[in-house]
C-alpha positions as CSV (number, residue, x, y, z in Angstrom):
1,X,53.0,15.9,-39.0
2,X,53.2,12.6,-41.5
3,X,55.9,10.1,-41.1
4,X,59.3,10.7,-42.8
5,X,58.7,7.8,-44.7
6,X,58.0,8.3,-48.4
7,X,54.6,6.9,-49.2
8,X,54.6,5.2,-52.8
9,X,52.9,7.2,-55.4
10,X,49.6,5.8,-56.3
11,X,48.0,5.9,-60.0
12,X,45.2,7.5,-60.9
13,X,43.3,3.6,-61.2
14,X,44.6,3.0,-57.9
15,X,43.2,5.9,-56.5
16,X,39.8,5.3,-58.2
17,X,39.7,1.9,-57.0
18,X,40.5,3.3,-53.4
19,X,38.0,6.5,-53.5
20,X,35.3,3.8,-55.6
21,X,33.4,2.9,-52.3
22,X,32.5,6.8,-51.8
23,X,29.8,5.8,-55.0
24,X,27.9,3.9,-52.7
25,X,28.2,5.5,-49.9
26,X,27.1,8.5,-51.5
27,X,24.0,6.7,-52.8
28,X,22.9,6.5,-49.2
29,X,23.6,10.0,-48.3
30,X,22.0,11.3,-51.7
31,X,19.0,9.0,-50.9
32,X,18.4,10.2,-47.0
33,X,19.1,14.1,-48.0
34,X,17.1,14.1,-50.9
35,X,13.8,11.9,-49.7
36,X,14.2,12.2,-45.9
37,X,11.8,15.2,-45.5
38,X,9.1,14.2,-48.4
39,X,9.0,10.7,-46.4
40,X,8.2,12.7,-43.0
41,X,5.8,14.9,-44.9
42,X,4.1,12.0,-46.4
43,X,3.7,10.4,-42.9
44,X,2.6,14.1,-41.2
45,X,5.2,15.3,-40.0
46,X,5.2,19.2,-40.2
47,X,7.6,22.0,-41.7
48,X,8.3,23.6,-38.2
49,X,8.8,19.6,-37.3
50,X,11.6,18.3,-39.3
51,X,14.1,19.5,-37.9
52,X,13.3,18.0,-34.8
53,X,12.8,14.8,-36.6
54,X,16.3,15.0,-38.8
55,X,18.4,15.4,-35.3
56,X,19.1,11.6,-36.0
57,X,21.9,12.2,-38.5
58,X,24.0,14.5,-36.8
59,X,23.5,12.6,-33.5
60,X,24.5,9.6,-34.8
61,X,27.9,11.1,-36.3
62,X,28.2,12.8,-33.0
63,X,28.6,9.4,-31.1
64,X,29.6,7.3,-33.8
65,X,32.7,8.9,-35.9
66,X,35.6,9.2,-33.0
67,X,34.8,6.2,-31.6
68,X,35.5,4.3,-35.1
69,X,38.0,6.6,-36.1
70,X,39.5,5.7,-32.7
71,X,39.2,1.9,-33.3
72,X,40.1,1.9,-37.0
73,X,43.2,3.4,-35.9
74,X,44.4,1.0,-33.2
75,X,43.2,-2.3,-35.8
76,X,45.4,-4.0,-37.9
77,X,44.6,-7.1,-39.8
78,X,46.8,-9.1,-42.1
79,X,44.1,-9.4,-44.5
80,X,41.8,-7.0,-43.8
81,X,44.4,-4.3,-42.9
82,X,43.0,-1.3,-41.0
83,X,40.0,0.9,-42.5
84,X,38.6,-1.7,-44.3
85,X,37.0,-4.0,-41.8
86,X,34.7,-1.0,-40.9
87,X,34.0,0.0,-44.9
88,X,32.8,-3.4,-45.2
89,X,30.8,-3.8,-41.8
90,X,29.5,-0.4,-42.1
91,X,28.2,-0.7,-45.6
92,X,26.2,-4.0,-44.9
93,X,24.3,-2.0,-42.2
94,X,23.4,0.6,-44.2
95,X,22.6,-1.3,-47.1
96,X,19.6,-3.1,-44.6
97,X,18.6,0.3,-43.4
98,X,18.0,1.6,-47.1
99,X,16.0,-1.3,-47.7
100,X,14.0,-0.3,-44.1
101,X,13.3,3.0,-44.9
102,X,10.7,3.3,-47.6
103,X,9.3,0.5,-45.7
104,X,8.0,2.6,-42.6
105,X,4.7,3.0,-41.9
106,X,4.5,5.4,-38.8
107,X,6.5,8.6,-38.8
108,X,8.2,7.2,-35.5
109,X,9.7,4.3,-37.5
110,X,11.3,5.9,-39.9
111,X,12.7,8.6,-37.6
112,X,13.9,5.2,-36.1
113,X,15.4,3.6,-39.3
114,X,17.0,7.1,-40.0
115,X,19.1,6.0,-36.9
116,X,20.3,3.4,-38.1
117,X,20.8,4.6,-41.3
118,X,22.8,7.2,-40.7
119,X,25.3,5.0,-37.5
120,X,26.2,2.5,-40.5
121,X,26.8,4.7,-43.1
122,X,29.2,7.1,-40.3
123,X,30.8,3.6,-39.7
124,X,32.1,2.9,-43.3
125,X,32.4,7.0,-44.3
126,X,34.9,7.9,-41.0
127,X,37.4,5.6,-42.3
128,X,37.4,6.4,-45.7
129,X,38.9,9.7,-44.7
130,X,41.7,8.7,-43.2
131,X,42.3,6.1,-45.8
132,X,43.8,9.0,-48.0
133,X,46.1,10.3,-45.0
134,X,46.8,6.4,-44.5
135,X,48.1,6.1,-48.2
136,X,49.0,9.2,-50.1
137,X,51.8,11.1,-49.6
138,X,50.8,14.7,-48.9
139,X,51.5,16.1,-52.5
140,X,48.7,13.9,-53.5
141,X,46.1,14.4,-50.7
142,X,44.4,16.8,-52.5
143,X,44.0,14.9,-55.3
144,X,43.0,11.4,-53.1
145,X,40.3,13.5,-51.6
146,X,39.1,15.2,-55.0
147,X,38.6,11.6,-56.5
148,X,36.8,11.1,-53.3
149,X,34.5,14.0,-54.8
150,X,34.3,13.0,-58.1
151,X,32.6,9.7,-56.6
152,X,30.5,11.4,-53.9
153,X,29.1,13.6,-56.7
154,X,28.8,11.2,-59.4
155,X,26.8,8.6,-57.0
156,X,24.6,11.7,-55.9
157,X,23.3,12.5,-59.6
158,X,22.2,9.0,-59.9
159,X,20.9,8.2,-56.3
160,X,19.0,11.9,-56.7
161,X,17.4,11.0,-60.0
162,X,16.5,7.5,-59.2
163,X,12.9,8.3,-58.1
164,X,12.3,10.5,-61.4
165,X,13.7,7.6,-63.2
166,X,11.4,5.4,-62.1
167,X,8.0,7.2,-62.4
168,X,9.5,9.0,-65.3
169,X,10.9,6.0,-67.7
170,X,9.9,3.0,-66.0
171,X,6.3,4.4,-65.2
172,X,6.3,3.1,-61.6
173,X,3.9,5.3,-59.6
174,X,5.1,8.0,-57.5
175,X,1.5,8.7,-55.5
176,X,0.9,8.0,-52.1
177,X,-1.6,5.1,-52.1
178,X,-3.3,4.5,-48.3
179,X,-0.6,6.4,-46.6
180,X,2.4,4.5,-48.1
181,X,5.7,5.8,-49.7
182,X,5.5,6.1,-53.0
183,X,6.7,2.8,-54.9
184,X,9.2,5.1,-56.9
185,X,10.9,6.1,-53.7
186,X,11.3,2.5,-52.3
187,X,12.4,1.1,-55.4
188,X,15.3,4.1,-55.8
189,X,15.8,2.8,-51.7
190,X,16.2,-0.5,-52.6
191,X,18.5,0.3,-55.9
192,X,20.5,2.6,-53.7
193,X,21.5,-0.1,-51.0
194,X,22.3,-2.3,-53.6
195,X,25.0,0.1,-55.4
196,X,26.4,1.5,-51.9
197,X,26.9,-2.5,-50.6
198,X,28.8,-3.4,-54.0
199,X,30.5,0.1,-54.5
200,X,31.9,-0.5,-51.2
201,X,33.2,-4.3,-51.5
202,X,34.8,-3.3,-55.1
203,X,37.0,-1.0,-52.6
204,X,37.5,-3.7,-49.8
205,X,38.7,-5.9,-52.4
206,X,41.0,-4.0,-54.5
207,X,42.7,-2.0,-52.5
208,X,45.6,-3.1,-50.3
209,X,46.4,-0.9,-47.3
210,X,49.9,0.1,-45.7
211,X,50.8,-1.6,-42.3
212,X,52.1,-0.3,-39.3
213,X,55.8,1.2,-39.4
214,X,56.9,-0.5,-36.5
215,X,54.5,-3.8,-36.2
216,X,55.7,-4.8,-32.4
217,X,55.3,-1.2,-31.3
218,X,52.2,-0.6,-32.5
219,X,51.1,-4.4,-30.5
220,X,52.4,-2.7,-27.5
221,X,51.0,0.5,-27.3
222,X,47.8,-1.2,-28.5
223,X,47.5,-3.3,-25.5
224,X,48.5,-0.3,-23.4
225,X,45.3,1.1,-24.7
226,X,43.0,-1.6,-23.4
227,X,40.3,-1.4,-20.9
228,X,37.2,0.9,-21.2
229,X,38.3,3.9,-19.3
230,X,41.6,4.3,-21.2
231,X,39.4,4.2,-24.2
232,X,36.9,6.5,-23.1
233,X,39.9,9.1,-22.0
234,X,41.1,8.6,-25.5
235,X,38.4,9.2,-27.4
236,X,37.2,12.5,-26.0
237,X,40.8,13.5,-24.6
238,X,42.3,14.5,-28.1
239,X,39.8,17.6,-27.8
240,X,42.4,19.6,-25.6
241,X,45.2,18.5,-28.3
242,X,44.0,19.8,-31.5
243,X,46.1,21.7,-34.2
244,X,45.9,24.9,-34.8
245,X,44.1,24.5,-38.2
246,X,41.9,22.2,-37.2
247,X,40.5,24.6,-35.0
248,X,40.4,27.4,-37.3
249,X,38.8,24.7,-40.0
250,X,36.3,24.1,-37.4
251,X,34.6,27.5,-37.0
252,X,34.4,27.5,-41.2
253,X,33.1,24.6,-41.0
254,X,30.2,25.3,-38.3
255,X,29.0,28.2,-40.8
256,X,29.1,25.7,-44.0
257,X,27.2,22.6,-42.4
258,X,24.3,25.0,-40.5
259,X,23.7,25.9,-44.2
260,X,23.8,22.5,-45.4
261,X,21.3,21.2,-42.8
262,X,18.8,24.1,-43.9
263,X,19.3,23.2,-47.6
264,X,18.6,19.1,-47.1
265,X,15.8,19.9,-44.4
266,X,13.7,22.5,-46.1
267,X,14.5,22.3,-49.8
268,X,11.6,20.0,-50.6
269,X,8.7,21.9,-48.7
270,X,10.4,25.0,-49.7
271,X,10.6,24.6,-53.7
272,X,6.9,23.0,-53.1
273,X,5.4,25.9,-51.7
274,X,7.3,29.0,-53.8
275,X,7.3,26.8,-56.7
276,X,4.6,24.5,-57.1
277,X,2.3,26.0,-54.7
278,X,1.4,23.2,-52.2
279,X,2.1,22.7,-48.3
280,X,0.4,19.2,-48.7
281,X,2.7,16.7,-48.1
282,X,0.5,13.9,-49.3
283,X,-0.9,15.7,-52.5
284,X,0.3,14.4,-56.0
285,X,1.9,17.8,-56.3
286,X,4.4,17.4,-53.7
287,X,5.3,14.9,-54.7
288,X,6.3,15.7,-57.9
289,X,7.9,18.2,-56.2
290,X,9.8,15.8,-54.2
291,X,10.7,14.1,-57.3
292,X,12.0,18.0,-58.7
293,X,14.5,18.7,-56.0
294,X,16.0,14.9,-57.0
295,X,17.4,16.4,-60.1
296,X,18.1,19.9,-58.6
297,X,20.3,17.7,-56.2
298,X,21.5,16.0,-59.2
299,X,22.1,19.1,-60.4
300,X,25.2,20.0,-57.5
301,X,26.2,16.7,-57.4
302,X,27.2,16.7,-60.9
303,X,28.6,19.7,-61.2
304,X,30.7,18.8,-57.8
305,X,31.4,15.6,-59.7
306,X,33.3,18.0,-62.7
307,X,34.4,21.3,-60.8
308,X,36.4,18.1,-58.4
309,X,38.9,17.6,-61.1
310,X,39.7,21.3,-61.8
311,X,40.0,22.0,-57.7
312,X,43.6,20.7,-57.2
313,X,44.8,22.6,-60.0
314,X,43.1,26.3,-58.9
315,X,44.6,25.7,-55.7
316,X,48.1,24.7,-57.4
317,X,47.5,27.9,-58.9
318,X,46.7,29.7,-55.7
319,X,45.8,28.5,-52.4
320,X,43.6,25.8,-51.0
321,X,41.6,28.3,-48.6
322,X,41.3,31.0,-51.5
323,X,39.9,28.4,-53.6
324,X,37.4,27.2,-50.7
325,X,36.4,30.6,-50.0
326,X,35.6,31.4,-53.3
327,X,33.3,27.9,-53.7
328,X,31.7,28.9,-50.1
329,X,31.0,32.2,-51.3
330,X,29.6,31.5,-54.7
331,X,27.3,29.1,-53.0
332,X,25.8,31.0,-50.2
333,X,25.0,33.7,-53.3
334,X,23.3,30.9,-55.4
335,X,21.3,29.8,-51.9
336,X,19.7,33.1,-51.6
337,X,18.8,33.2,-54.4
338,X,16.6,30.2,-54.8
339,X,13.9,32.6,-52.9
340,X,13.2,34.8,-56.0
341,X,12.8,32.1,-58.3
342,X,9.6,30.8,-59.5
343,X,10.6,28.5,-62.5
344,X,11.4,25.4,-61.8
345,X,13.5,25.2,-64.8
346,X,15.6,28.6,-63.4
347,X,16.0,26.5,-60.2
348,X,18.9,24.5,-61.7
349,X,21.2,27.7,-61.9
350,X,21.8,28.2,-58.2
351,X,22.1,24.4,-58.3
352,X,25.2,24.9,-60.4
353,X,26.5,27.6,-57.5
354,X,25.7,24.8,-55.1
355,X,27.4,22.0,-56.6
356,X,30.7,24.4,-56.8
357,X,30.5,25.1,-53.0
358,X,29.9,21.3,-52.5
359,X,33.0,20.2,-54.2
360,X,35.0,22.4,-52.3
361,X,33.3,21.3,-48.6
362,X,34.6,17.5,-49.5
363,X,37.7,18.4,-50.4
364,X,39.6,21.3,-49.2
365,X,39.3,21.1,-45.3
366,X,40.3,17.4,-45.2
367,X,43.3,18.3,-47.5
368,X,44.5,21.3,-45.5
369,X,43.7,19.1,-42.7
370,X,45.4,16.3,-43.1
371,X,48.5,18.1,-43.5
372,X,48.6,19.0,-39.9
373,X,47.4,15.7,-38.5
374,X,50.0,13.1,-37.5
375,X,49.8,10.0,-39.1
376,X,49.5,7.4,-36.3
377,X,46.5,9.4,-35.1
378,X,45.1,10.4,-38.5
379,X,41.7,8.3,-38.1
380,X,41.1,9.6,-34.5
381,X,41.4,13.4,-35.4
382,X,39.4,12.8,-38.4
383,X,36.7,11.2,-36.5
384,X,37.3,14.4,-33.6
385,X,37.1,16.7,-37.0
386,X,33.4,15.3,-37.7
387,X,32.4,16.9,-34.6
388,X,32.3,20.3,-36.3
389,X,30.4,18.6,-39.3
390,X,27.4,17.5,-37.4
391,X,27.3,19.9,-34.2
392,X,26.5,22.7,-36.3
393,X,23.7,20.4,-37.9
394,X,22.5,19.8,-34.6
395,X,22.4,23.5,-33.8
396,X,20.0,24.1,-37.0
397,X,18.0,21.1,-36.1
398,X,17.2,22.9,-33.0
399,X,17.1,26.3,-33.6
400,X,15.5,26.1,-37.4
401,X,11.7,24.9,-35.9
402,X,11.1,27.4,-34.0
403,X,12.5,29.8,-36.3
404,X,10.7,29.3,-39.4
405,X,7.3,28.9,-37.5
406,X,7.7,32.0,-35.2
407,X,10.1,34.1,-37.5
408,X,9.4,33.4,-41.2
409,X,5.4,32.2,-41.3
410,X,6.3,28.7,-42.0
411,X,7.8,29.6,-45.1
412,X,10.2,27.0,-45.6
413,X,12.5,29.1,-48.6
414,X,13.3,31.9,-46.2
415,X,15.5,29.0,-44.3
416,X,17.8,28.8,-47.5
417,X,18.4,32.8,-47.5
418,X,19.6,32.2,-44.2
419,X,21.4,29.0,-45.1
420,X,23.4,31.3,-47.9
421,X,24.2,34.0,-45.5
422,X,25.8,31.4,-43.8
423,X,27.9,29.7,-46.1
424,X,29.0,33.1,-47.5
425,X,30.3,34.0,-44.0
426,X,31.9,30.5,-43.4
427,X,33.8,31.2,-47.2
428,X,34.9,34.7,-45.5
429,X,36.3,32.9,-42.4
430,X,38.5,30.7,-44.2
431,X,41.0,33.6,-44.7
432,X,42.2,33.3,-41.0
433,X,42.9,29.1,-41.4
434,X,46.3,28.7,-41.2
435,X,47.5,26.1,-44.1
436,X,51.3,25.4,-44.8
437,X,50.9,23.1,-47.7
438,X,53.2,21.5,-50.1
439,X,52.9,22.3,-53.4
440,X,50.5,20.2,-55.4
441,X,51.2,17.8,-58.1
């Protein structure tokens, strides 16, 4: 449980200013979901092959999110303070590896550079999570995280649209020429690491952070802490010593992130093929499908951006799990039913569905979570919480190959059906998580 210790309440331009940095960040996530497969394709990878070739980003959260969870929680800094040391070291790495990216010239290299990518952008996302558990007392979590959504959707509208925007307005080709990423998806690259570096810094800069409670204890058991094997028992020992409702959380959330994976992997080849009708990852076509699922994705993240704002007040109204298994439900429906459309147009209405599941994903499980987390700990367990983000991405990375060559004829669109069967079952499993909130303000 949180301290006893009133936190001071924030307002809502100090809440923006803390949640700002979740603009950029988003900017790289919007960025590598919405371009990672049409770069593969247009270096050869396969269908059946990318999920093999995406295991990258879950891995990388898989390794990297306790351990700077871990860290972030046992730093303190007079000027620097705790979280934002790693928001700021974490950004500048990603920023380099969005500039990288377009860049590649071999399908290995950019399965490299999504690596890298995806380590720097866990390193300044972790903390930001625990930032809200760090300042806001718990009648206002809710709300610290669905600012936190505002951003994440508003910065992937515009990272998602960047490559449309370019060929589209500022008539910057978007064909492969000699094997080479398009120019309008390095340019949105290089546009996107710019935003997410100073996104980022506008947090690190105006936002102050709360220290310690009890400085000279938290030096003591700090240096009780040293030495690599403590560490190590640390990091992976909290495992035994989860709440309740994070382990309840954690089977919704293995349903909810297989679907994501499915939708980010196989989105592009699939609205190529049903929609466009090509499989040829270096025709014109695709790529103008490529540039199509940009503003489908811009699509959900907008309406994330909105439906953010209207979240604390449903579950005010209600509950937090109702409300997150309604969104969970509504957007494994609108998944299915991508595979009966044939319009591109039509493809924005499940996009809607999508974006109101989305909203609900960043915010409602780290709000009922961080409820039941105790606050010296709170960037540990958050980091431990990630586990059930990117293990069930790892899963579908693994088991979605094989199934859409062997099972569904290499037909990338019967993944999402199976991505929205899901998500609907994840919504339905939320009923059993256990959530004694306060009331919201």
């Amino acid at each position: 449980m949180h301290s006893i210790i009133s936190k001071p309440r924030l307002t809502f331009w100090q809440l923006w200013n803390m949640s700002f940095g979740f603009f950029g960040i988003q900017f790289g996530f919007a960025l590598q979901n919405t371009n990672t497969s049409r770069i593969f394709s247009t270096l050869g990878a396969t269908p059946d092959e990318l999920p093999l070739f995406w295991l990258a980003a879950p891995v990388t959260g898989l390794l990297v999110q306790p351990i700077i969870g871990y860290l972030s929680d046992n730093t303190w800094h007079a000027t620097w303070g705790r979280r934002r040391p790693f928001f700021f070291i974490g950004a500048l790495l990603a920023s380099i590896a969005l500039f990288l990216m377009p860049n590649s010239t071999a399908l290995w290299m950019a399965i490299l550079v999504l690596w890298l990518m995806d380590a720097s952008i866990n390193i300044s996302m972790e903390p930001f999570r625990a930032f809200v558990g760090d300042k806001l007392d718990e009648s206002q979590q809710t709300a610290g995280f669905a600012m936190q959504t505002f951003f994440i959707g508003l910065g992937g509208v515009i990272a998602s649209l960047l490559p449309m925007i370019f060929t589209n307005y500022l008539h910057v080709s978007n064909e492969v020429v000699n094997g080479a990423i398009p120019d309008s998806v390095r340019y949105s690259f290089y546009a996107g690491g710019t935003a997410y570096f100073l996104s980022v810094l506008w947090t690190v800069l105006s936002s102050d952070e709360l220290p310690p409670e009890d400085m000279e204890k938290f030096r003591m058991e700090k240096a009780q802490r040293r030495g690599l094997i403590y560490s190590l028992k640390e990091v992976f020992g909290g495992f035994v010593h989860m709440p309740k409702t994070m382990v309840q959380l954690a089977l919704v959330q293995f349903f909810t992130w297989f679907s994501l994976m499915g939708m980010w992997v196989f989105t592009t080849p699939a609205v190529a093929e049903n929609v466009f009708g090509t499989v040829d990852g270096k025709s014109a076509i695709f790529q103008e499908a490529g540039n199509w699922v940009g503003n489908l994705f811009a699509v959900y993240g907008g309406v994330s951006a909105l439906v953010a704002f209207v979240l604390p007040k449903l579950a005010h109204a209600t509950s937090r799990k109702f409300v997150h298994m309604l969104c969970l439900v509504i957007g494994g429906l609108s998944l299915i039913s991508i595979a009966f459309i044939h319009d591109k147009n039509v493809l924005m209405l499940p996009m809607i569905g999508v974006g109101i599941a989305w909203a609900s994903i960043l915010t409602m499980p780290y709000a009922i979570l961080a409820g039941a987390l105790p606050a010296k700990r709170m960037g540990y367990f958050m980091g431990v919480f990630n586990y059930f983000v990117v293990l069930p991405q790892i899963v579908a990375n693994l088991v979605l190959g094989p199934v859409i060559k062997h099972l569904f004829g290499g037909h990338s669109v019967n993944v999402l059906v199976l991505g929205g069967v899901s998500m609907a079952i994840g919504g339905i499993l939320t009923l059993i998580v256990s959530d004694s909130a306060k009331k919201e303000a």
